[in-house]
VOFIBA-163395 format. One record per residue (C-alpha): residue number from 1; residue in one letter; x, y, z. Coordinates in Angstrom, 3 decimals, m for minus. Each point is the difference from the previous one (the first is absolute). Last residue first. Example, Ala and Ser with C-alpha at 12.3 -4.5 7.8 and 13.67 -1.06 7.14 Angstrom:
+-----+----+----------+----------+----------+
!   i ! aa !       px !       py !       pz !
+-----+----+----------+----------+----------+
!   2 !  s !   13.670 !   m1.060 !    7.140 !
!   1 !  a !   m1.370 !   m3.440 !    0.660 !
+-----+----+----------+----------+----------+
% end
This chain:
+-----+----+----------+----------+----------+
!   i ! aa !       px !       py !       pz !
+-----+----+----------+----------+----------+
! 111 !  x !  m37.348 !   22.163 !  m36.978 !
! 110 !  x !    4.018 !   m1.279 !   m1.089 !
! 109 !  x !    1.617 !    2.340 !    1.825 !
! 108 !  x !    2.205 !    1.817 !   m2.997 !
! 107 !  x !    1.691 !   m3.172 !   m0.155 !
! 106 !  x !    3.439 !    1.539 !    0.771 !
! 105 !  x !    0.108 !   m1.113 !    3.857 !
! 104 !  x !   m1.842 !   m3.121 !    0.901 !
! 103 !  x !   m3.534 !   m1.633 !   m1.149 !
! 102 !  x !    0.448 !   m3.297 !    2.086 !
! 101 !  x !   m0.863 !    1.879 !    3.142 !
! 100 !  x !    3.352 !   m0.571 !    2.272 !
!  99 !  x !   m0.227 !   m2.146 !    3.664 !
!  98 !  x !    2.566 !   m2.153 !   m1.640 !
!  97 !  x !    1.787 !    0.907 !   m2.585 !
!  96 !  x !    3.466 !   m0.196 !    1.309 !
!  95 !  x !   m0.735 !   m3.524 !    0.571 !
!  94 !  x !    2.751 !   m1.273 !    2.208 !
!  93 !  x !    0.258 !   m3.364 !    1.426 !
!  92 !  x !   m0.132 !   m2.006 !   m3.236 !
!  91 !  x !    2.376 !    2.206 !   m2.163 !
!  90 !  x !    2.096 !    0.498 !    3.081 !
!  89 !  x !    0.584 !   m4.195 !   m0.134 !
!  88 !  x !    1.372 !    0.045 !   m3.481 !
!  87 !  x !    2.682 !    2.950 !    0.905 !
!  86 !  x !    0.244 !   m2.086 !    3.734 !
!  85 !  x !    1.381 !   m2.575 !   m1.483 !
!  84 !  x !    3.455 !   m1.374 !    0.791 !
!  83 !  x !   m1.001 !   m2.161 !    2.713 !
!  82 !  x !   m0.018 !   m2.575 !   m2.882 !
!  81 !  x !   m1.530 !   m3.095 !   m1.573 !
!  80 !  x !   m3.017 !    2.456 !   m2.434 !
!  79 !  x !   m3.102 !   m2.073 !    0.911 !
!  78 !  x !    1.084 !   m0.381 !    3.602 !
!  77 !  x !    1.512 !    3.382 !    1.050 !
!  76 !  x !   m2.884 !    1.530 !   m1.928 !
!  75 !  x !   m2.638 !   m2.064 !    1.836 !
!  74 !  x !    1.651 !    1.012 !    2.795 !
!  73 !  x !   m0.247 !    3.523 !   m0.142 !
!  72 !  x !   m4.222 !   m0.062 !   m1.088 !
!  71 !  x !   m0.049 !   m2.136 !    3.602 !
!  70 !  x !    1.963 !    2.307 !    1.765 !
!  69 !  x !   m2.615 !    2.841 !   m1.325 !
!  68 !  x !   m3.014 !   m1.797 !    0.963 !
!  67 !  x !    1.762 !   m0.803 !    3.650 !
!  66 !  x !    0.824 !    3.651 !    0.964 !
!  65 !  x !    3.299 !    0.520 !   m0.985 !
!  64 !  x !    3.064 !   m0.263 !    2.590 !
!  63 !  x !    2.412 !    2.627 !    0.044 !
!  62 !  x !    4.294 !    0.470 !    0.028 !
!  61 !  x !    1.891 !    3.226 !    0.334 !
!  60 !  x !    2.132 !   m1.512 !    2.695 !
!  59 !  x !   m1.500 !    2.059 !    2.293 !
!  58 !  x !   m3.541 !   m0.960 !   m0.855 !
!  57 !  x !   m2.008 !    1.175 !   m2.956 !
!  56 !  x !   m4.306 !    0.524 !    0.852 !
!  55 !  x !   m2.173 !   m0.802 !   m2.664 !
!  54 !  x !   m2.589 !    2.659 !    0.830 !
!  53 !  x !   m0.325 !    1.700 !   m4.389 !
!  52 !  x !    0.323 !   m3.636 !   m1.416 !
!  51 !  x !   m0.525 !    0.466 !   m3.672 !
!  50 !  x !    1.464 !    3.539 !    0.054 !
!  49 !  x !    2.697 !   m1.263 !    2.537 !
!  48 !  x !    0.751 !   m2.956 !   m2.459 !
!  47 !  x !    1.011 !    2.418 !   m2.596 !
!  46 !  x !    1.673 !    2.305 !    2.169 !
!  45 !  x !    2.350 !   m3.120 !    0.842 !
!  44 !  x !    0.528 !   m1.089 !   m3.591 !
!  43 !  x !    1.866 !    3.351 !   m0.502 !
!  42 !  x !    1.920 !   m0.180 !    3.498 !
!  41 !  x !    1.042 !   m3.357 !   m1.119 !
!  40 !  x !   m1.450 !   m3.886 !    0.170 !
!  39 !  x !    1.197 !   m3.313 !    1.780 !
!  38 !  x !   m2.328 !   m2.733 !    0.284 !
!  37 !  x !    1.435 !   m1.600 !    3.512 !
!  36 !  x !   m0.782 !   m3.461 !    0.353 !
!  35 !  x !   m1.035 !   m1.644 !    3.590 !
!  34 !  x !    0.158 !   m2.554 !    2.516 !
!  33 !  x !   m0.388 !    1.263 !    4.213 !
!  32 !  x !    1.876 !    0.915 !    2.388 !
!  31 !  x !   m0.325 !    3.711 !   m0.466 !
!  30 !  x !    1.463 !   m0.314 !   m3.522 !
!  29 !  x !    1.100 !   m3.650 !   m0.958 !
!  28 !  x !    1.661 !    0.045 !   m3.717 !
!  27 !  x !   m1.678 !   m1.953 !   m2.855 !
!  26 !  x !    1.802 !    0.384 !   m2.815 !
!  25 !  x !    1.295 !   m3.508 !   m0.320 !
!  24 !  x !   m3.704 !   m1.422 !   m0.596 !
!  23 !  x !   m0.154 !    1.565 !   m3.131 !
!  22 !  x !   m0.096 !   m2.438 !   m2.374 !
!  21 !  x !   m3.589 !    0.312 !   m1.689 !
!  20 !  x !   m1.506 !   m3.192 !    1.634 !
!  19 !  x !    1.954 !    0.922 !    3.490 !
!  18 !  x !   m1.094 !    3.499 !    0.108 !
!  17 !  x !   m4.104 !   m0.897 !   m0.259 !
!  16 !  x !    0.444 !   m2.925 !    2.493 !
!  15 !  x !    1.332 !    2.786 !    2.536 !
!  14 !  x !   m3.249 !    2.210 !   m0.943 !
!  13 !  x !   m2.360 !   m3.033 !    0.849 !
!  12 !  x !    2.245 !   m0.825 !    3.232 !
!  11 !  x !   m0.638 !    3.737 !    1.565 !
!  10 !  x !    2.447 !    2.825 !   m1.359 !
!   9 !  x !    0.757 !    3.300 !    0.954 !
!   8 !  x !    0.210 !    2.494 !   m2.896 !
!   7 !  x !    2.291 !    3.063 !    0.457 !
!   6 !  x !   m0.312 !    2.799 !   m2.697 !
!   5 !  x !    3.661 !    1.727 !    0.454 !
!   4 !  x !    0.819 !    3.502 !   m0.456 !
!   3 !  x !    3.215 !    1.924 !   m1.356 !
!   2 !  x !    1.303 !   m2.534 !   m2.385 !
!   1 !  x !    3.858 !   m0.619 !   m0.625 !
+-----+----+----------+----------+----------+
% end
């Protein structure tokens, strides 16, 4: 069972999305209103955190991303026809590069 949950609330567009790749049946209703759960575990969670350093969890260990990185998450959901992706979708959230000189450690500094 995972740890944390990525909910995504869905408008019409993102409820058209579902239906074309057959997920409509795991859409759940979470504070009244549609949604998916992406679940992920304590590993994936750090990840996100790094990506995401505010995103706030709520009791039920669950978080909203900001709207560029929902967007990046559904896309995955879509392309790949599962909630089962968060592995893809950490690739595209979290750059653990980013921020980093391109020269690194080892390259004796590069100058």
């Amino acid at each position: 069972m995972a740890d944390f949950f990525i909910n995504i609330f869905l408008d019409d567009e993102k409820t058209k999305q579902l239906d074309s790749v057959g997920l409509a049946d795991k859409v759940q209703t979470i504070d009244g209103k549609k949604a998916v759960q992406v679940k992920m575990n304590e590993k994936d969670q750090k990840k996100l955190l790094k990506g995401f350093p505010d995103l706030p969890f709520d009791a039920s260990n669950a978080c909203v991303l900001p709207k560029d990185g929902e967007d990046k998450l559904m896309k995955c959901i879509v392309d790949l026809k599962s909630l089962d992706v968060i592995k893809e979708a950490i690739k595209k959230l979290y750059n653990p590069l980013a921020g980093r000189d391109v020269f690194g450690r080892g390259t004796g500094g590069g100058r």
